[in-house]
Each structure stands twice: as structure tokens, then as C-alpha cells.
N, C-alpha and C positions, 0 to 999 in steps of 0.2 A: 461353358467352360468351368472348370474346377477352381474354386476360390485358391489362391496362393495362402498359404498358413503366413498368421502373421508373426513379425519377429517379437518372441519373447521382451518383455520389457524389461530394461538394465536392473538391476539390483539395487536399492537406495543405499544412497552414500554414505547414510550415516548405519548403516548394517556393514559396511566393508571396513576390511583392516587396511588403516591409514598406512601411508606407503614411507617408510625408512626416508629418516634426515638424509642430506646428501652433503659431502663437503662442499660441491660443488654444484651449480647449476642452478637450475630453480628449485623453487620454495611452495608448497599448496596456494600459500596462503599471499605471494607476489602473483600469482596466474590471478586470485581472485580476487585482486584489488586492481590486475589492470582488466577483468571482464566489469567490472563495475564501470567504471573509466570509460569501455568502451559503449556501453549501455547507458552512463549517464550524459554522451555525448549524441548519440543518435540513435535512441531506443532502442526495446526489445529486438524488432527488426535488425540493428544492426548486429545486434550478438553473433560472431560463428568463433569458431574456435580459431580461423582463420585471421579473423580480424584479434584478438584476444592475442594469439601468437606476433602479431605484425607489432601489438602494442610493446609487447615485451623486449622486440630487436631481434635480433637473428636465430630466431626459432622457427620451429614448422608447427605446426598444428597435432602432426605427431608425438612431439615431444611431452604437449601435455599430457596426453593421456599416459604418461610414464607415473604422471600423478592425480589425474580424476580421471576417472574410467569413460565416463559421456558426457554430452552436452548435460544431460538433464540434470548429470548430478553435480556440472557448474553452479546452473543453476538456483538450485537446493542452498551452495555455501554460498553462493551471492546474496538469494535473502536473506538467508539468517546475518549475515554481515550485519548488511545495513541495516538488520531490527535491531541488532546489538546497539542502533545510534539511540534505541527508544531509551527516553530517560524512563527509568521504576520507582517505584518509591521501594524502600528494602521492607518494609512489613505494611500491611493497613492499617493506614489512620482512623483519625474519630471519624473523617466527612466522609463516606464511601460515594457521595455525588463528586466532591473535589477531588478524588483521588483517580473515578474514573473518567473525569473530566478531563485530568493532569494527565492521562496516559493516551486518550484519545486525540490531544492537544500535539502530543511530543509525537504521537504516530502520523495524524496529520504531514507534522514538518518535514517528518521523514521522507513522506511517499512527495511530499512536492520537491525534495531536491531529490530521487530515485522515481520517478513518476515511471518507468517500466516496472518497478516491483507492483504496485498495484496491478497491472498489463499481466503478469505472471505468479502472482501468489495463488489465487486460486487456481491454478493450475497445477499444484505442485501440494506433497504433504507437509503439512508444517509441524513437520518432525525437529528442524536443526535448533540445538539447544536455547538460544535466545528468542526464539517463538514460541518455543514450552515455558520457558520462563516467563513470558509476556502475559501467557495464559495463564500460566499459575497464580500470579499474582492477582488476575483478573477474578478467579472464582475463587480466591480466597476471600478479597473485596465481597463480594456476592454471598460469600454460604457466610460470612461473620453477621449478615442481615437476617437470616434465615432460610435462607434459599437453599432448596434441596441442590445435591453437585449436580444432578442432569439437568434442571430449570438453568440455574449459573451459568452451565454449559451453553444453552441456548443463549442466554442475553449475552453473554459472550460472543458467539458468532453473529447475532444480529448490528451487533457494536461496532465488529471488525468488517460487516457487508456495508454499514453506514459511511466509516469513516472511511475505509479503501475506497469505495463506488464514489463517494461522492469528490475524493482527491484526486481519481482517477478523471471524471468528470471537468473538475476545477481545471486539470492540467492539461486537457483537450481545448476547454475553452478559452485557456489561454494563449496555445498555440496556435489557433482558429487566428484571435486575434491580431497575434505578430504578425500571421501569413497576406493580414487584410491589411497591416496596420492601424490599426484600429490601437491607440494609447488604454486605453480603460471605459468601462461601463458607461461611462457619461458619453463617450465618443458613440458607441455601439445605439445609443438612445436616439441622439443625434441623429445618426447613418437613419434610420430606420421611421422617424418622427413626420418625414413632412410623407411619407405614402399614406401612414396610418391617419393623418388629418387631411391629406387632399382624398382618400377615397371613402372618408363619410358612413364607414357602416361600422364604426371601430370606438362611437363617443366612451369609451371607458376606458380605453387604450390609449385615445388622444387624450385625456383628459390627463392621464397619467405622465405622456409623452412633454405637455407641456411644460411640467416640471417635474421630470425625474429626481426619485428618490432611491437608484440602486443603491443592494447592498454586496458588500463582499462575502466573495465563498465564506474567511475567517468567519465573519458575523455572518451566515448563513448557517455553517456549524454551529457556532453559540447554539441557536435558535433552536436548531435543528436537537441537538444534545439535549436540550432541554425538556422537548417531547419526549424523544427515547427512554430519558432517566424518569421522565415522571410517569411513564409508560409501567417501566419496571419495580418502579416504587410502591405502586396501584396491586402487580403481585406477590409483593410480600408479602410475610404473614400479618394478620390485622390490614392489608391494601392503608401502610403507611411507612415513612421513614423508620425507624432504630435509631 
């Protein structure tokens, strides 16, 4: 059978001409404070425009798209939204470690209270103004050390696969554990401690289990960041700080 052609992909939202104020009704920018709303209540998964419309009160689903054309390009303003929560510093400072520590730090916070934006950022261009800026500021950090813009570019997205994956990660394992009840790591050590010492083939595990020492995602990141920057430190020019 003959493949059906597939439908053209919507237009990116920030390529289209934003749609005329209205005296009345809704507003761009109340549709995408209640699609957050309904995503920061029950994830990506829940997102339709259906549910977005129900948040709003007596709309249809139709009505939105009087003011974003598709889901996708909800989407698109939803993240840029909530990146606009990242704090920037407004130029780079002396510590280019503290600065991109400080921006890794406040993106972190983000995606743990938006834990669907990590679920759909890579999904999507990160065209909307407050993710260019994010990045901007990131390789300006970067080329003030001497990094060519395409290297910058790179530790850039290596930074944003770090900190996303591993939020993204954090907030599964979090949810894991609501669903088990399971209060925190110490419990989860607990849960799991007397198999690994009643079945004997595990002395490094049990040795461990005896008295755990987890650490938090937060101090996992520290740690974590710490490789990464000294990673990228290594390719500067002279492989050292500035």
C-alpha cells in the first residue's frame, strides 16, 4: 500500500505574527500560564489543549487556537516561560566556574518544580527568547576564556544534557519513591539491605548497606559539575583556568 504523505509540520511560533490584543476574552499569555498549571499538576502526559481549555473555565479547546496555532507551538511558550524562572547573571563575572555553576544551579531548580520541561525540551527548538538568552550568556561565559564560539557551543549543550538528564532523572526517582512510599534514600537502603546481606554474593554492597552513606541528587550535581567544569577547563587554551 502506498505510504500516506505525512502532514506538514506547523510553523514555529516564534516565526508567526502574534495575534491582535483583544478587549475581551483571552490573553496568549493566561492560556500559557494555565498549560503550565496543567503540566505542573500531571505531567507532559497530561497536556491537551482540552485539559488547558477546562483549566481556563468555559472555553473549548477551539478557542485557543484563536491564539496559538498548535499544540506544539503551546509548547514552545511553555518553555520558554518557565526558563525565563532561570536567574542570569546580566554580564560575566571574574569566576566563569561560579557563574556557570550559578546558572546550572537555578536551571536545576527549575526543571525540579517544571519536571515535564526536561520530558520536552529536547523535543522542541529552543528558539523562544529566554533560551537564547540563557545560551547567550552561557558562551559569552565560555569564549571570555578563550573558547572558539563552536567549542562554547558544544560545552554548552553538554551542560544543558547534564543538568536536564540528570533533573529529569532526580524527578523520576522521586516519584518512584512517593508511589512506594519510600520517605528518602536512607529508607530505599533500608528496603533493599537485608537481600543484599542474606544472599551472600554482594560483600561490597553489604558492606555498604550496613551503614549507608547516600547522597542527594543537589550533592550529586555539586560533584557531578565539578568533573564537567574541570573537563572543560582541561580545553582551554594553555588546558587551564583564565
Amino acid at each position: 500500500m502506498p505510504k500516506r504523505p505525512q502532514a506538514a509540520p506547523a510553523p514555529l511560533i516564534w516565526l508567526e505574527q502574534r495575534p491582535p490584543a483583544r478587549r475581551r476574552g483571552l490573553e496568549r499569555e493566561a492560556i500559557v500560564r494555565a498549560a503550565v498549571a496543567v503540566a505542573d499538576e500531571g505531567g507532559a502526559q497530561a497536556l491537551t489543549m482540552a485539559a488547558v481549555a477546562r483549566r481556563l473555565g468555559s472555553y473549548t479547546p477551539m478557542a485557543l487556537y484563536r491564539y496559538i496555532s498548535s499544540k506544539d507551538g503551546l509548547t514552545d511558550l511553555m518553555l520558554d516561560h518557565v526558563a525565563g524562572e532561570i536567574a542570569l547573571p546580566a554580564q560575566p563575572g571574574p569566576d566563569w566556574r561560579a557563574d556557570l555553576r550559578a546558572i546550572a544551579f537555578a536551571s536545576w531548580d527549575m526543571v525540579m518544580q517544571h519536571t515535564w520541561f526536561a520530558q520536552l525540551v529536547h523535543a522542541r527548538p529552543p528558539l523562544g527568547p529566554n533560551m537564547m538568552r540563557r545560551t547567550e550568556i552561557i558562551l559569552q561565559i565560555l569564549t571570555r576564556q578563550g573558547a572558539p564560539v563552536a567549542e562554547a557551543m558544544t560545552y554548552a549543550a553538554l551542560l544543558d544534557r547534564h543538568v536536564f538528564g540528570g533533573a529529569l532523572q532526580a524527578a523520576e526517582e522521586r516519584d518512584m519513591r512517593q508511589r512506594y512510599g519510600i520517605a528518602d534514600m536512607k529508607d530505599m537502603t533500608a528496603a533493599i539491605s537485608d537481600l543484599a546481606i542474606a544472599d551472600g554474593r554482594y560483600p561490597m554492597l553489604s558492606t555498604w548497606m550496613a551503614s549507608p552513606s547516600p547522597v542527594t541528587p543537589d550533592e550529586q550535581l555539586e560533584l557531578s559539575l565539578i568533573f564537567l567544569l574541570d573537563g572543560i577547563a582541561a580545553q582551554l587554551p594553555d588546558g587551564r583556568d583564565r
